[in-house]
Phi, psi and omega in degrees: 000133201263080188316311159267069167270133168265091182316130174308156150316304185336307198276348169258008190253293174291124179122346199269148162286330194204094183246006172055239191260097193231170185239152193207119164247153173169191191230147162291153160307344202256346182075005186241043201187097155269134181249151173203121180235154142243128166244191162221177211196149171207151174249298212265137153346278181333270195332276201307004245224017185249152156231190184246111161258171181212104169237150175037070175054340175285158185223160194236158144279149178197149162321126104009281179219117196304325167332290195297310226278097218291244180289141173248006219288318211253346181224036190220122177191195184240125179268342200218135176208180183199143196221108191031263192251000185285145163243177194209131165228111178223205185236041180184156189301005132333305208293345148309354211239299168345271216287337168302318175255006166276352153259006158286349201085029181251131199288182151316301166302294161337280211278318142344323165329329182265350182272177162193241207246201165239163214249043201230066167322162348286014204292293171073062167326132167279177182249096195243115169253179149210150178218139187260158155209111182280123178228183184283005176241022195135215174198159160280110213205130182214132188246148174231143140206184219204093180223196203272142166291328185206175169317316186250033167078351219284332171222186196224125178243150180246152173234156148220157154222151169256164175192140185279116174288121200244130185304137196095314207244143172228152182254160173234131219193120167230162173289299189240142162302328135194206205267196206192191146219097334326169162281125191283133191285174169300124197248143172095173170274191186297093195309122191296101144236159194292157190254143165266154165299321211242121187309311196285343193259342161266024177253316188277334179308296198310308162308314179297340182249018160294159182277150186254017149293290212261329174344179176195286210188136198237145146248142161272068175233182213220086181275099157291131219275002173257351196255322196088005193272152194257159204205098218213147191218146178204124187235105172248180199267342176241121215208146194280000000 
């Protein structure tokens, strides 16, 4: 068993039906790129039932159509925010519970701490984040999650990792493992996939190796690490 393979989108993608929600931090092979995505993913009306917006850099989940929308409690946030030099990616309204405590002077972790698993039995869906934190010698980048200890929920266990940015490599942080009845959570640390140099061409493997019943809507963006300028692709499945 090769512990450091670095796995395609492909081999981590295609064929699972339902990998529910994920995040991909990581460095282009060329060293001049921190890459970061997010997709969604829905089974349920509710769910599908989303885009992506993007305003002043931040990106949002929001209704399609407002009409429909049973609960927002679980699928409606700010998926992507920034905080001085931190950028914050999660798959719930965490990511506020982040950034409120990176101006208190509270880490990542700290601030998570308050968090937990999402409240939806029998699923008990994680709670999966990440943050880049950008320095002069480059950036840094660390992922969570926050999931039920057992079947019934009865505790919450948190993992972080932290990880030293390697030119190629990306870590994968998905909710669930595939689809299920319950939906099975996610298992292990955070899956080693490869990063492309070129946004467009990682935006589209990531979209093409989604299932395309369930998709919803995939972000992209592309930091550059001498300029700090941003590069950014948003694809939803639902269009005006």
């Amino acid at each position: 068993m090769d512990i450091y393979k670095i796995n395609t989108v492909e081999e981590l993608l295609e064929g699972n039906s339902y990998p529910g929600r994920g995040i991909m931090i990581g460095k282009t092979p060329d060293g001049k790129h921190a890459a970061v995505a997010y997709f969604i993913m829905g089974r349920s009306e509710n769910s599908r039932n989303r885009v992506f917006t993007e305003k002043n850099g931040e990106v949002f989940t929001e209704p399609f159509d407002a009409s429909k929308v049973q609960d927002p409690s679980l699928i409606i946030y700010a998926a992507i925010r920034s905080y001085k030099n931190d950028l914050v990616v999660t798959n719930g309204n965490q990511t506020d519970t982040i950034i409120d405590g990176l101006k208190d002077g509270i880490s990542f972790t700290r601030a998570l701490e308050s968090r937990a698993f999402e409240p939806d039995a029998p699923n008990f869906t994680p709670r999966i984040s990440g943050m880049l934190t950008f320095t002069d010698k480059g950036f840094f980048y660390q992922m969570s999650i926050l999931k039920s200890a057992d079947e019934n929920g009865t505790a919450c266990n948190r993992f972080t990792y932290k990880y030293v940015p390697q030119s190629g490599l990306g870590h994968f942080l998905h909710t669930y493992v595939s689809d299920g009845n319950p939906i099975p959570t996610f298992q292990g640390e955070p899956e080693r996939i490869a990063i492309a140099d070129d946004i467009d061409e990682m935006t589209t493997r990531l979209w093409n190796a989604l299932d395309e019943n369930n998709k919803i809507s995939l972000y992209v963006r592309y930091i550059d690490l001498a300029s700090g300028e941003a590069e950014n692709r948003l694809i939803n499945k639902n269009k005006e």
